[in-house]
Structures are given as structure tokens and as C-alpha cells.
Residue frames relative to the residue before (quaternion, step in Angstrom):
aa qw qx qy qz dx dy dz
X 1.0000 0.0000 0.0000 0.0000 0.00 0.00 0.00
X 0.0949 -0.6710 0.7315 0.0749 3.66 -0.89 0.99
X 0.1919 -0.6617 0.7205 -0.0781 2.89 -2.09 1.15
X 0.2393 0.7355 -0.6221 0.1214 3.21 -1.50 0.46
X 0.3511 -0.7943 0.4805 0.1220 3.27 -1.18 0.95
X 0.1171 -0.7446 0.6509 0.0906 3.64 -0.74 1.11
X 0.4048 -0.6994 0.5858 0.0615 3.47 -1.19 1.27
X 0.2839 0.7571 -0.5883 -0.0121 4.07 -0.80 1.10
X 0.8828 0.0763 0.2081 0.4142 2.77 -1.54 -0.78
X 0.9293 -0.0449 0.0811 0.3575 3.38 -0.14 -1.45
X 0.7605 0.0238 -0.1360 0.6344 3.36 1.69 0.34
X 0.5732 -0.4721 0.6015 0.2946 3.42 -1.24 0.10
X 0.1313 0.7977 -0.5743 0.1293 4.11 -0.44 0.98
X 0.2573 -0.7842 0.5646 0.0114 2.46 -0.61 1.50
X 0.3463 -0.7202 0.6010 -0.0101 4.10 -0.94 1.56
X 0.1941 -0.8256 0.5040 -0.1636 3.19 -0.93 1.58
X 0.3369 0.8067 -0.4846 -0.0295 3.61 0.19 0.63
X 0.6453 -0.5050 0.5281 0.2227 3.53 -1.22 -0.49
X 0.5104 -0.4211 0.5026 0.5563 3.75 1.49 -0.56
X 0.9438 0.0014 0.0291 0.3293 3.72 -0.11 -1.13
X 0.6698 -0.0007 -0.3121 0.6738 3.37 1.37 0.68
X 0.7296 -0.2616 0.5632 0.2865 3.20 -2.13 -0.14
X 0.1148 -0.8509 0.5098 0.0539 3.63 -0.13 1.21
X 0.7215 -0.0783 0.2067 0.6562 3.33 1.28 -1.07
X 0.1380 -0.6250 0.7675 -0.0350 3.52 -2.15 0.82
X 0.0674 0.7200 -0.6878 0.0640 3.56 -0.96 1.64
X 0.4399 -0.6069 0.6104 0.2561 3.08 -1.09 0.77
X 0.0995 0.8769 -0.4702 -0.0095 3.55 -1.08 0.81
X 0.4933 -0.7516 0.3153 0.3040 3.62 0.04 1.05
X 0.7034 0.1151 -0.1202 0.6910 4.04 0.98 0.36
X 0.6017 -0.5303 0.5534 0.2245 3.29 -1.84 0.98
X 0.1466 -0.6923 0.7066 -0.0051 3.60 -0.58 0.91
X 0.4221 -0.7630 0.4894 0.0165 4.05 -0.92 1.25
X 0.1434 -0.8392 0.4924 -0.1810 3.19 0.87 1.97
X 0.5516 -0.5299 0.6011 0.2315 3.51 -1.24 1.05
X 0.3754 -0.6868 0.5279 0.3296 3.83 -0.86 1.09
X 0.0595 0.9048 -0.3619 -0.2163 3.91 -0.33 0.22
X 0.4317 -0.7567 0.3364 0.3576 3.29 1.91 0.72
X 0.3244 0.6408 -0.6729 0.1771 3.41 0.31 0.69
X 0.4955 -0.6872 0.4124 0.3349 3.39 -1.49 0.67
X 0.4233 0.7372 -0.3467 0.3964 3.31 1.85 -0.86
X 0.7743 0.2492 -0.2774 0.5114 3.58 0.43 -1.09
X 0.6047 0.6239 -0.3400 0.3599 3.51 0.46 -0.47
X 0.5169 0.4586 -0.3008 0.6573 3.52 1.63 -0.05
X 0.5655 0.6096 -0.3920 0.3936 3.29 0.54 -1.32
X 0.6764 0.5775 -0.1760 0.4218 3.40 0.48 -2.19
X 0.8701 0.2975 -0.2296 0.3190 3.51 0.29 -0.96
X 0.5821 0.3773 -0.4223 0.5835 3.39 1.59 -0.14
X 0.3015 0.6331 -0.5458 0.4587 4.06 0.89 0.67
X 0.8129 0.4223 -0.1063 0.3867 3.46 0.68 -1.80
X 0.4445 0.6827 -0.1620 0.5569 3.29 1.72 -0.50
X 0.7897 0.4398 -0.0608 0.4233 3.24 0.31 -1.25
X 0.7207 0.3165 -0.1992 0.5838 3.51 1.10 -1.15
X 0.4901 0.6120 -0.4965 0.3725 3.81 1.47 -0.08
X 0.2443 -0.6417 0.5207 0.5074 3.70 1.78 -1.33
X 0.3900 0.6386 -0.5135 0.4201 3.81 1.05 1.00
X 0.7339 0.3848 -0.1227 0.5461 3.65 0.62 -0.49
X 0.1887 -0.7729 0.6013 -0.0742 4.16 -1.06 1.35
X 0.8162 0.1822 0.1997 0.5107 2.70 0.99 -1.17
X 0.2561 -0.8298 0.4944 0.0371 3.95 -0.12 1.98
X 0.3133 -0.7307 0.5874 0.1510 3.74 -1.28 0.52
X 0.5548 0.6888 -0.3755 0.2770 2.68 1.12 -1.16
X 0.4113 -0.7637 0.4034 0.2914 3.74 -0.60 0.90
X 0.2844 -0.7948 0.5217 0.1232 3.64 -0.75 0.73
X 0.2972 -0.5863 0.6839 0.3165 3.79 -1.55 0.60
X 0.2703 -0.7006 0.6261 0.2103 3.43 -1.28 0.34
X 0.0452 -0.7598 0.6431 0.0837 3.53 0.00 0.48
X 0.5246 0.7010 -0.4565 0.1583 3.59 -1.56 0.24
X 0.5993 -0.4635 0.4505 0.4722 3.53 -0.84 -0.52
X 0.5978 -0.4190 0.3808 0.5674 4.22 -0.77 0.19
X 0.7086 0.5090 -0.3359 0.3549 3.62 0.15 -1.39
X 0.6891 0.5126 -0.3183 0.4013 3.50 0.87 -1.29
X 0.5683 0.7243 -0.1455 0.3623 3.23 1.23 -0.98
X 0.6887 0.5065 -0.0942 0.5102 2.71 1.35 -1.22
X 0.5168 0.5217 -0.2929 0.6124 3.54 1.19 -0.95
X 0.7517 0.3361 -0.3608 0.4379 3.66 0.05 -1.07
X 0.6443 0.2703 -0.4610 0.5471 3.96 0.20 0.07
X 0.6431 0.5161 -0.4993 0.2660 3.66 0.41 0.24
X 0.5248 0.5488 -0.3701 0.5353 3.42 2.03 -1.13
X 0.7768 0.5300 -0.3114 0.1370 3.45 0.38 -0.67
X 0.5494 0.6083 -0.3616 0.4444 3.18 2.19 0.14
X 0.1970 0.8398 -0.3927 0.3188 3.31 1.84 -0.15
X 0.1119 -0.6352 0.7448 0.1709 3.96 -0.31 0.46
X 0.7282 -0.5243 0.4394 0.0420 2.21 -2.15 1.25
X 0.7164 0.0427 -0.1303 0.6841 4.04 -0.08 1.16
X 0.5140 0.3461 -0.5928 0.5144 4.01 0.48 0.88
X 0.1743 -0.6334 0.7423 0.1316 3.25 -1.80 -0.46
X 0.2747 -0.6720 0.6760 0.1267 3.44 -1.67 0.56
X 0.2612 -0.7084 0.5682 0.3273 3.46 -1.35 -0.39
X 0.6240 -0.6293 0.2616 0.3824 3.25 -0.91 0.78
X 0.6329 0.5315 -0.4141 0.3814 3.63 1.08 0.45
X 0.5083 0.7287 -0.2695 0.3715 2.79 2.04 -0.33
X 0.6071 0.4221 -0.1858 0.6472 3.16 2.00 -1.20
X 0.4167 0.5053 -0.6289 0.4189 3.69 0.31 0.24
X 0.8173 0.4175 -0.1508 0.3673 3.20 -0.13 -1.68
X 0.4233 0.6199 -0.4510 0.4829 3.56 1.21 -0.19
X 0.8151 0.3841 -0.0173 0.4332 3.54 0.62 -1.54
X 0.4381 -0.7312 0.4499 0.2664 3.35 1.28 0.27
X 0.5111 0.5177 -0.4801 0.4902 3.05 0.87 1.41
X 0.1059 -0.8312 0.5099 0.1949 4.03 1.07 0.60
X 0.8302 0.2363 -0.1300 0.4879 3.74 0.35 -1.06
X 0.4426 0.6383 -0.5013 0.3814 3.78 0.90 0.57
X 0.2163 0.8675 -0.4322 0.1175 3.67 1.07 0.22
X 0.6530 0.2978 -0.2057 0.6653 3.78 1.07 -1.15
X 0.7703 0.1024 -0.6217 0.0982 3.72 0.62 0.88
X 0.2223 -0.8512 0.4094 -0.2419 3.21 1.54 1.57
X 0.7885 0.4783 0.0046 0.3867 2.67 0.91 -2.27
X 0.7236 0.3117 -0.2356 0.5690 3.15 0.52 -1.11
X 0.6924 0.3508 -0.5880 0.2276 3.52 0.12 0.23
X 0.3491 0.7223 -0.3830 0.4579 3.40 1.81 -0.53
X 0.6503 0.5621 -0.3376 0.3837 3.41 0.73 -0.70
X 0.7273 0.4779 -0.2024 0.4490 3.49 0.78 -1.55
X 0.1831 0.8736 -0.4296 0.1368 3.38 1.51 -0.55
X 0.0086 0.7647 -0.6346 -0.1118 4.12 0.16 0.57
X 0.9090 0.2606 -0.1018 0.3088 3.66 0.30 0.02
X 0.1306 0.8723 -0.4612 -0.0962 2.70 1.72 1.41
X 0.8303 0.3283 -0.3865 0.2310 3.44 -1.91 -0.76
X 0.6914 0.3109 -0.3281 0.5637 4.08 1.02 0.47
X 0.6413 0.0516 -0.4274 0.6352 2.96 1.77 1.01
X 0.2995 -0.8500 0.3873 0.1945 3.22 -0.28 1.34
X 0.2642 -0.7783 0.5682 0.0389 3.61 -0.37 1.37
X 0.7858 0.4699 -0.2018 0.3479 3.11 0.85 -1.54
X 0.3715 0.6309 -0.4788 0.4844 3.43 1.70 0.32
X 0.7289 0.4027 -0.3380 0.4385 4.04 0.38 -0.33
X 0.3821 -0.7698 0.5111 0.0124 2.91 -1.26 1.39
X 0.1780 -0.6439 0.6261 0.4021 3.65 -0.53 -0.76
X 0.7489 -0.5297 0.2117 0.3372 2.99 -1.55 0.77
X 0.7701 0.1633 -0.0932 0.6095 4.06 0.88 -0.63
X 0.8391 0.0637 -0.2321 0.4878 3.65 0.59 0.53
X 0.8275 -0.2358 0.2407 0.4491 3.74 -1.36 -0.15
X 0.3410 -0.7663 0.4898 0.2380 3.27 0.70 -1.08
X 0.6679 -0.5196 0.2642 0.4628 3.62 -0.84 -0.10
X 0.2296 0.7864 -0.5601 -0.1230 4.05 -1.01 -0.98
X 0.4696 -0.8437 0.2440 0.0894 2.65 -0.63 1.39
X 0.6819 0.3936 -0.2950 0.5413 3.39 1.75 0.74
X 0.8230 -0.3834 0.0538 0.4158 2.78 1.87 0.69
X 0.2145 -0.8102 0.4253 0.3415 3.60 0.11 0.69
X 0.5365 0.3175 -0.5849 0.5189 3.97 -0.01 0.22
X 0.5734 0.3988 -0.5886 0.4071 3.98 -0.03 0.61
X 0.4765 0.6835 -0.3556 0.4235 3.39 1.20 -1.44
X 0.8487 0.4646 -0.1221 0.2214 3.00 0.13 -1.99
X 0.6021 0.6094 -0.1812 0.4830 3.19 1.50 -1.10
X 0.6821 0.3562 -0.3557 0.5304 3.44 0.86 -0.83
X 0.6269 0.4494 -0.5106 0.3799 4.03 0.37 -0.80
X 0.5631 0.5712 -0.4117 0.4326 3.86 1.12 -1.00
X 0.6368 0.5634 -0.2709 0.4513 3.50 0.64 -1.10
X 0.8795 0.1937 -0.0921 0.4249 3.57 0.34 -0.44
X 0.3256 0.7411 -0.4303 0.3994 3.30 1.67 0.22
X 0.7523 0.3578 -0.2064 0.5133 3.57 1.01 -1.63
X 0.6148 0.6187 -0.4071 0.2711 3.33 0.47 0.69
């Protein structure tokens, strides 16, 4: 497991890979002092991070593990057709997936989400407000703000 910590705007995140994909992204509330381990995996990761929060980057390469149950799975390649500064609602992604009335579990997989912002979770809304996230809505918020002006 390589690790490494990438330092923004609105949290410390901390970038997880395997060697050949992006395993995981935790927001974390203090820099934690991480052995450098030159992986190239995160080192992409890191620059389309820096990219992205510049508003220079829409769209990540960096290769991803999907982790999850099929359904969840599904949802995540559905969040990920999401353009960059739109949003959906989580019934919107139900019905994407041929699941019309699976909407609250939309949610909970949005929840398990191991890789948020290169899968964009925080693009889904509920139907009359923001909705939940599960590392916080002023993260939520920051990233829809963040990509709104773009």
C-alpha cells in the first residue's frame, strides 16, 4: 500500500493506492508525516488534485479501483459521467441505473464512496436540498462552490 498526503483548500487528503490504481481518498483534519513512496499512481493522482482545485482540470485519468457491491459500482460509473460543475439528484442516478425507486440506496452507496472527488459524489443532490456527505457538507459545499465557476 502506498500513501501520501496532498494538502488543499479545505482539508488535508490523504491518497491511497495499490501500485496501479487509486485505492482510496480521506479527508483528514491535520497533516499526518507519510514516508515519500514515489509511486507514480499517486503522483498523478496529486497532480490532477492540483489541477483540479486550480479549476484547470474536468476531467481525472488517473486510474481508479472500484471497490463495492455491482449496484454500488454501478452508481459510481454513473457519478462519474456527471460533468464537471452540473449535478444530478440521487433519483436521477437511480433511474440512470435502472433502479427508479433505489434512490436512498443512491445514498448509501454515495456514502461508501472510497474515492470521493475522482468519483464525484458530491455532484448528487437530494431532491430539495444539498443532501448528505459523508465527510462533511462544507467539503460537499466547497467542492460544488469550487466548480460551479467553472
Amino acid at each position: 500500500m502506498y500513501q501520501s498526503i496532498y494538502s488543499s483548500d479545505v482539508s488535508y487528503i490523504l491518497l491511497q493506492s495499490n501500485g496501479e490504481k487509486l485505492t482510496n481518498l480521506h479527508f483528514i483534519d491535520k497533516k499526518l508525516h507519510l514516508e515519500n513512496n514515489n509511486c507514480p499512481i499517486l503522483n498523478l493522482a496529486q497532480k490532477e488534485l492540483d489541477l483540479y482545485f486550480s479549476k484547470k482540470l474536468s476531467v481525472f485519468k488517473t486510474p481508479l479501483l472500484i471497490q463495492g457491491s455491482k449496484f454500488e459500482q454501478n452508481v459510481y460509473r454513473a457519478l462519474m459521467n456527471i460533468p464537471f460543475g452540473h449535478t444530478k439528484t440521487y433519483k436521477e442516478i437511480a433511474l440512470i441505473i435502472n433502479h427508479p425507486k433505489a434512490y436512498r440506496a443512491v445514498g448509501n452507496a454515495n456514502a461508501k464512496n472510497k474515492i470521493a472527488i475522482f468519483i464525484p459524489c458530491h455532484r448528487v443532490l437530494a431532491k430539495n436540498c444539498i443532501g448528505g456527505y459523508a465527510d462533511g457538507i462544507f467539503i460537499k459545499k466547497f467542492l460544488l462552490e469550487l466548480e460551479k465557476d467553472q
